[in-house]
Structure formats: structure tokens, C-alpha cells
C-alpha angles and dihedrals in degrees: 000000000000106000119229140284108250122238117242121194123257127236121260089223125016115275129160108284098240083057096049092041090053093047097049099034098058145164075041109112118245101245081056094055086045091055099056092058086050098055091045095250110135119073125208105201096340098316133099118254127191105167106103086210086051099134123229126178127184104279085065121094110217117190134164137228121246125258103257089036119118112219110240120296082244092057099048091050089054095042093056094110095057107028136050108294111221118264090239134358122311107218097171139006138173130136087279113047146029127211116180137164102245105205125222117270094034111115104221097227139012103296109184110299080006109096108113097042098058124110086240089052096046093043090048092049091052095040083053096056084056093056083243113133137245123317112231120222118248116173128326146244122211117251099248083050126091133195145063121006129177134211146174136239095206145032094242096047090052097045091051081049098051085040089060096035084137086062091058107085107200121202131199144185119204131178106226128193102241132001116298103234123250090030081227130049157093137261121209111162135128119270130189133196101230118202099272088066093253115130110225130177114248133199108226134036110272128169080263108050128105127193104230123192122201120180107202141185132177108239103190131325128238114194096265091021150060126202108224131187109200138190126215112212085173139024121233131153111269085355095137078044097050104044092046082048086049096049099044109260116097121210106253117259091015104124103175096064095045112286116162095197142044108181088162115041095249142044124289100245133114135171100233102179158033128197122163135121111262109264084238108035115022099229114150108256118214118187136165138183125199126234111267116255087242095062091027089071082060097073094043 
């Protein structure tokens, strides 16, 4: 759970709030105290202040975020002009959990000489400029792939997330070459990693194969291509890219499992939403994100 605001005393007689706050914070050094304002972490009767002349008199109730705790989502968005902006945007944010639009081209996680330009390495840079912690992986997108992305601000919570995976319902759209037949289905077949790192389906069990389940439904077709929402009852690597492959129907710009065409410089696919009860509280949590312009000229 967040952990409380602590409480700071309140001035006999009214004086301006960074005074006070030097005066009762000490030994704490002055560009510190001035910090705190400026990340929005002191709080005057409940709401964030960040004018050092702000007045409080003894009939106020200061108190100060914990270090580890993020200021409110609302706070952040009014404070762009003077802290740190996100790297990407922030869909959701509470002590608890992270949802970010992860753009196209950004690897997930550290992958080999990759291990600054990655979305956990930008997010942990800006949460570290907020005094916040450190964001938890929870899955991953590829890094031709773009969309929602979830984290965790703690260990435990991302531990209780990755223990009811099967609760987390994950949505695509992909733009597809052809048209998927039938335009409805489902495919549940066995895939395997081979040793050039491309992920085939294979026929029968093997220690390396894995079953992999994709629902699947045309949205709308658009001469070369074919929108598609998808459903992942499982979660193997390329495995969107490997049942549209499968059935036909490449994902566009995909040139590894068989895509004639790249109009746009990356693959169609795009992790649209996101629909799973909060690891706290248990409130049903709703997110979406929208196709990308770029993809979204294909289907003009």
C-alpha cells in the first residue's frame, strides 16, 4: 500500500511555506527543501504547493510525500513546463501501476549493447528525476511494436500481476497483406523458437514447443490489407506475427515471416488495449490506446 504523507509541523504564526519548511526540515539543506516544492511533493491541507511565498499559518496541515511515491497523474500533467515530461504517454498512474504508449522502434528491456534506449530505461530515468522509484517489468512488446505497456512500482505488486497473468486480457490491431480466412477464428497450434532465432509452427510436441492460442476478427478490409483485432490466450514470443504468417496473411511490414511490403518503416502492429482488475483493488481497469497515424494511411 502507499505509505502515508507525513505529517510536517505547522507554524505558530504565518510565515511563507519554503521558510517554514527550512526552519522545520532541518538539518535538511535549502536547495533540498526547494526541491521538494518543485517536484510537487509537499502538500498544504491536502493539495500540492509549489510557490515558495505560499503563506501557512497555523490552522494549515502541511505534509510531504514519501520518497518512492509518484505525485498525482494531474500534477505531473500541470508541472510539464517546469519537470522532467515523460518519455512517452502516461495512460495511468497510481502508487501501484504504470501504463505507458510504448512507440515503435523502442526494445522493451535491455537486449545485448541495448541497454539506455529501451522504454524501461527511459521510464527509470524520468521516474528518477521525480524522486519515484524504480518501475518493475511486467511483459513485454516487441520493439517494432507500439502500444500499451504495464509496469509495476513495486516488486510485490509485480510479482501478484505476473501470478494472475491469465486475469490480464491483451488486445491488438495488426495490418495484415491480404484477408485472414475465415475473417473469425481462432489458432491454436504449437510453435518453436529454432536456432536462428525465428519462431516456426511445428507439427508435433517437441521440449521446445510451446501450444499458442490467438483469437482473431477482420475488422475492415483495405484493398492490400486487412485490419485485424486479435486476442492473446497465451503469450509467446512473435506469436500475433506467427499465426497471421500461418494463416496467410503477414503482418505488413514484417519481413521475417514473409511480408512483401513495408510502407511505413515497421511492422503493423500495435497493442490497442488493455483490460484486467487492479492488483490492489480489484477495480476493473479499462485502457486504449488508438492506431498510430502512420498505420493508420494504410487503411485510406
Amino acid at each position: 500500500m502507499q505509505p502515508a504523507a507525513q505529517t510536517i509541523q505547522s507554524p505558530r504564526a504565518e510565515e511563507p511555506l519554503l521558510l517554514w519548511l527550512v526552519k522545520v526540515l532541518a538539518p535538511m539543506k535549502r536547495t533540498r527543501v526547494k526541491q521538494l516544492l518543485q517536484h510537487g511533493r509537499v502538500l498544504v491541507n491536502g493539495t500540492i504547493v509549489t510557490r515558495h511565498d505560499h503563506p501557512v499559518t497555523p490552522a494549515d496541515t502541511l505534509s510531504m510525500l514519501p520518497e518512492g511515491v509518484l505525485p498525482p497523474t494531474e500534477f505531473i500533467a500541470q508541472a510539464a513546463g517546469k519537470i522532467a515530461k515523460p518519455p512517452f504517454p502516461v495512460l495511468y498512474s497510481d502508487e501501484h501501476l504504470l501504463v505507458v504508449e510504448k512507440p515503435s522502434g523502442l526494445l522493451s528491456v535491455a537486449n545485448g549493447p541495448h541497454k539506455t534506449n529501451t522504454a524501461f530505461a527511459k521510464l527509470f530515468d524520468w521516474l528518477n528525476t521525480q524522486k519515484a522509484g524504480r518501475p518493475q517489468v511486467v511483459h513485454r512488446l516487441d520493439r517494432e511494436t507500439s502500444g500499451l505497456m504495464l509496469f509495476a512500482r513495486t516488486r510485490e505488486v509485480a510479482d501478484t500481476l505476473q501470478a494472475n497473468w491469465d486475469t490480464v486480457r491483451k488486445t491488438y490491431l495488426a495490418i495484415c497483406e491480404g484477408c485472414p480466412r475465415p475473417p473469425e477464428g481462432v489458432v491454436d497450434n504449437l510453435i518453436e523458437e529454432g536456432r536462428d532465432l525465428k519462431v516456426r509452427v511445428v507439427e508435433r510436441p517437441g521440449p521446445d514447443a510451446r501450444r499458442s492460442i490467438t483469437t482473431y476478427k477482420v475488422v475492415s478490409r483495405h484493398q492490400q490489407f486487412s485490419l485485424v483485432e486479435l486476442g492473446l490466450e497465451t503469450g509467446r514470443k512473435h506469436q500475433i506475427r506467427v499465426h497471421l504468417a500461418h494463416l496467410g496473411c503477414p503482418v505488413t511490414g514484417d519481413g521475417l515471416y514473409g511480408a512483401l511490403l513495408n510502407p511505413c518503416g515497421r511492422i503493423a502492429l500495435h497493442a490497442c488495449k488493455l483490460d484486467f482488475p487492479h492488483p490492489i483493488t480489484g477495480e476493473p481497469l479499462h485502457l486504449e490506446s488508438a492506431l498510430p497515424d502512420a498505420l493508420k494511411k494504410l487503411l485510406t
